[in-house]
C-alpha positions as CSV (number, residue, x, y, z in Angstrom):
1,X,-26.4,6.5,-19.2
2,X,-27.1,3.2,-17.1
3,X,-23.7,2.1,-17.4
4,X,-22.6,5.2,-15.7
5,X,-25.0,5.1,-12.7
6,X,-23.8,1.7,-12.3
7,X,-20.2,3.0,-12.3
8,X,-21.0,5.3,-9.7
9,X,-22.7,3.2,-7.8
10,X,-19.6,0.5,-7.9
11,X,-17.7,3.7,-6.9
12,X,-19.1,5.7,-4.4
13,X,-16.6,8.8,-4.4
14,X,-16.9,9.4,-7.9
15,X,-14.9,8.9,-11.3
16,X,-11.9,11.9,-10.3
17,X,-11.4,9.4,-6.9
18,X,-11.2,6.5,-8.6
19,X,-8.7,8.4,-11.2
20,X,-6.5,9.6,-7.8
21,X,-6.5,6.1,-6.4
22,X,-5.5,4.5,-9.7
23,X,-2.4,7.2,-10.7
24,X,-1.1,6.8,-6.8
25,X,-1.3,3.0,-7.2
26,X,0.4,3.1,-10.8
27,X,3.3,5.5,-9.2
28,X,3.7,2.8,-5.7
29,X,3.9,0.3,-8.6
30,X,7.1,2.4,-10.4
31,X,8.2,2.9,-6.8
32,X,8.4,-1.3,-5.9
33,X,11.2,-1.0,-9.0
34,X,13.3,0.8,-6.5
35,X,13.8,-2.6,-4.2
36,X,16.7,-4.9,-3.9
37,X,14.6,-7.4,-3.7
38,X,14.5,-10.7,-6.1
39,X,11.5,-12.6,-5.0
40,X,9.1,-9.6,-4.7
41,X,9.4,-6.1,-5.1
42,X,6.4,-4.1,-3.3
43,X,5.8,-0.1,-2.8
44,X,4.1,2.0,-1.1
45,X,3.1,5.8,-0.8
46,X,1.0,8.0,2.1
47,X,-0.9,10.5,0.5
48,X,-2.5,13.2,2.5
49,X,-4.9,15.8,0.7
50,X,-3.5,14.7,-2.5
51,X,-0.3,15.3,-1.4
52,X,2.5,12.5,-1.1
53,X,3.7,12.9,2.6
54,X,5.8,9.3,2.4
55,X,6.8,6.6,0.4
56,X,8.7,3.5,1.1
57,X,10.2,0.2,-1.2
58,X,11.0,-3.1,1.1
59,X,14.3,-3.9,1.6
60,X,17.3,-4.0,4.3
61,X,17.4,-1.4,6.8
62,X,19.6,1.7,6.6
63,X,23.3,0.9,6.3
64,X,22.8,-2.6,5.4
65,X,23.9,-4.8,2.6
66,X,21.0,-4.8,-0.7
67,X,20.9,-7.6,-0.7
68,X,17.1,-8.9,0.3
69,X,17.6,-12.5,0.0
70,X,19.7,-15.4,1.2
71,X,21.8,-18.3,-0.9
72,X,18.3,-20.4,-0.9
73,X,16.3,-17.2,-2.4
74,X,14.7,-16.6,0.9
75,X,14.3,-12.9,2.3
76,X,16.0,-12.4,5.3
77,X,14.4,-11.4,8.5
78,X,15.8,-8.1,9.2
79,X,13.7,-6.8,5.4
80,X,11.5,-4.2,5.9
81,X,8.3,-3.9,4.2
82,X,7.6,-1.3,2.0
83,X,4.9,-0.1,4.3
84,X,6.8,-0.4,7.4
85,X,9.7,1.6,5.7
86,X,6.7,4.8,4.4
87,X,5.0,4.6,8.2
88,X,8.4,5.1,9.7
89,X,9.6,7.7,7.1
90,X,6.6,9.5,8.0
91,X,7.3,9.5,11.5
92,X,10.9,11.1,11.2
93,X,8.9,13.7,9.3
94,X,7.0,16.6,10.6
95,X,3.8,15.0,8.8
96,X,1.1,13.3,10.4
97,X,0.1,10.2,8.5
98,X,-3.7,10.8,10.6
99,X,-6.2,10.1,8.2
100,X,-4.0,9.6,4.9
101,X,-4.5,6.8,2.2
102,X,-1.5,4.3,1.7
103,X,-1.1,2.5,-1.6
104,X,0.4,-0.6,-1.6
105,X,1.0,-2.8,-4.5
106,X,0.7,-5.7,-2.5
107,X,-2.0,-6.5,-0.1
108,X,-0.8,-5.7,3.7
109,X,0.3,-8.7,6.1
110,X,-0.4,-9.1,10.0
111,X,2.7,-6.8,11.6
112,X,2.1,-4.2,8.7
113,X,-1.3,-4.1,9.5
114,X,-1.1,-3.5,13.3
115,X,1.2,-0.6,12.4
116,X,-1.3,0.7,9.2
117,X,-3.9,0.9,12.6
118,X,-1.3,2.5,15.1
119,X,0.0,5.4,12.5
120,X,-3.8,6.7,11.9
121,X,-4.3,5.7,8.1
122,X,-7.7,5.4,7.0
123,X,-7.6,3.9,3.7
124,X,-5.6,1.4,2.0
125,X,-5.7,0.2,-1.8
126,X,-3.8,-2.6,-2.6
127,X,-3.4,-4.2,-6.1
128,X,-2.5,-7.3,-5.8
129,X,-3.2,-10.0,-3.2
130,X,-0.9,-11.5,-0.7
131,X,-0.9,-15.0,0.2
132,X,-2.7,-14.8,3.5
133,X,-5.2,-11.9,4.3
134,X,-4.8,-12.0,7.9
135,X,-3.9,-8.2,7.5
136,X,-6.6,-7.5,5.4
137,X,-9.0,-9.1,8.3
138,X,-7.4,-6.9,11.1
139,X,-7.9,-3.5,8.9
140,X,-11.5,-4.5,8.3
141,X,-11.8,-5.0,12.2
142,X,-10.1,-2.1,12.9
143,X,-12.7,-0.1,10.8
144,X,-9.7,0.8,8.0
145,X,-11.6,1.4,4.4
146,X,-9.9,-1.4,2.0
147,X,-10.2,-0.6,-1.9
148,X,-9.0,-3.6,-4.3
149,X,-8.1,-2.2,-7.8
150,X,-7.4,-4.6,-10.3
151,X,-4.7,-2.3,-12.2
152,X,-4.7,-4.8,-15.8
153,X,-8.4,-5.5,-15.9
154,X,-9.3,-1.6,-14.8
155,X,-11.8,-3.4,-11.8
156,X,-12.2,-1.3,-8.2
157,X,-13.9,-3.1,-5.5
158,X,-14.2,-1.9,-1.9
159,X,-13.8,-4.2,0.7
């Protein structure tokens, strides 16, 4: 019994949240297989009331070559992130990404992170850290929930 009080209290929403936030993590994690991308493939899904409302991969804009990186392996500049291309997908659509969760497989950076804010998403959960959590700072400042699963090692830490 005291190892499940200390789950809960290492998870305040509850064993079915944590079960929601892990499934939507695995399925961003199927989704990253969908990129062009050599050096890192990264996806990422809104969900709204349990409902997907958006999804995104990163690679090249619409119309564009698939082809992520250059001859020296490194990603060109026109590459959208993967939640750059779900934010904007949601905003062709006639859903409102207010209040959603996005999952990420990798941590957000900087310019993903001022539009996380803009588009009205509350929560994020990432599984895997980016090199510089200057995004991660600005979501915290910005008052955005941040939930760290550790997807091999089953751990769930907010932020």
């Amino acid at each position: 019994m005291k190892e499940k009080e200390e789950l809960e209290l290492t998870r305040p929403y509850g064993e079915k949240q944590v079960q929601f936030d892990r499934k939507y993590l695995e399925m961003a994690t199927i989704w990253a297989s969908n990129s062009y991308c050599k050096r890192r493939q990264v996806g990422a899904l809104i969900v709204k009331g349990r409902m997907i409302i958006s999804d995104g991969f990163n690679g090249t804009p619409a119309g564009f070559e698939n082809i992520c990186e250059d001859d020296e392996g490194i990603t060109k500049p026109y590459v959208l992130h993967a939640e750059a291309n779900a934010i904007t997908k949601v905003a062709k659509s006639n859903n409102s990404s207010e209040n959603a969760t996005l999952y990420i497989t990798s941590s957000p950076c900087v310019e993903c992170s001022k539009l996380i804010i803009q588009s009205g998403i509350r929560r994020v959960v990432y599984s895997n850290q980016y090199h510089n959590t200057e995004g991660l700072s600005l979501l915290k400042r910005a008052g955005i929930e941040i939930v760290f699963i550790d997807l091999q090692n089953d751990t769930y830490e907010i932020q």
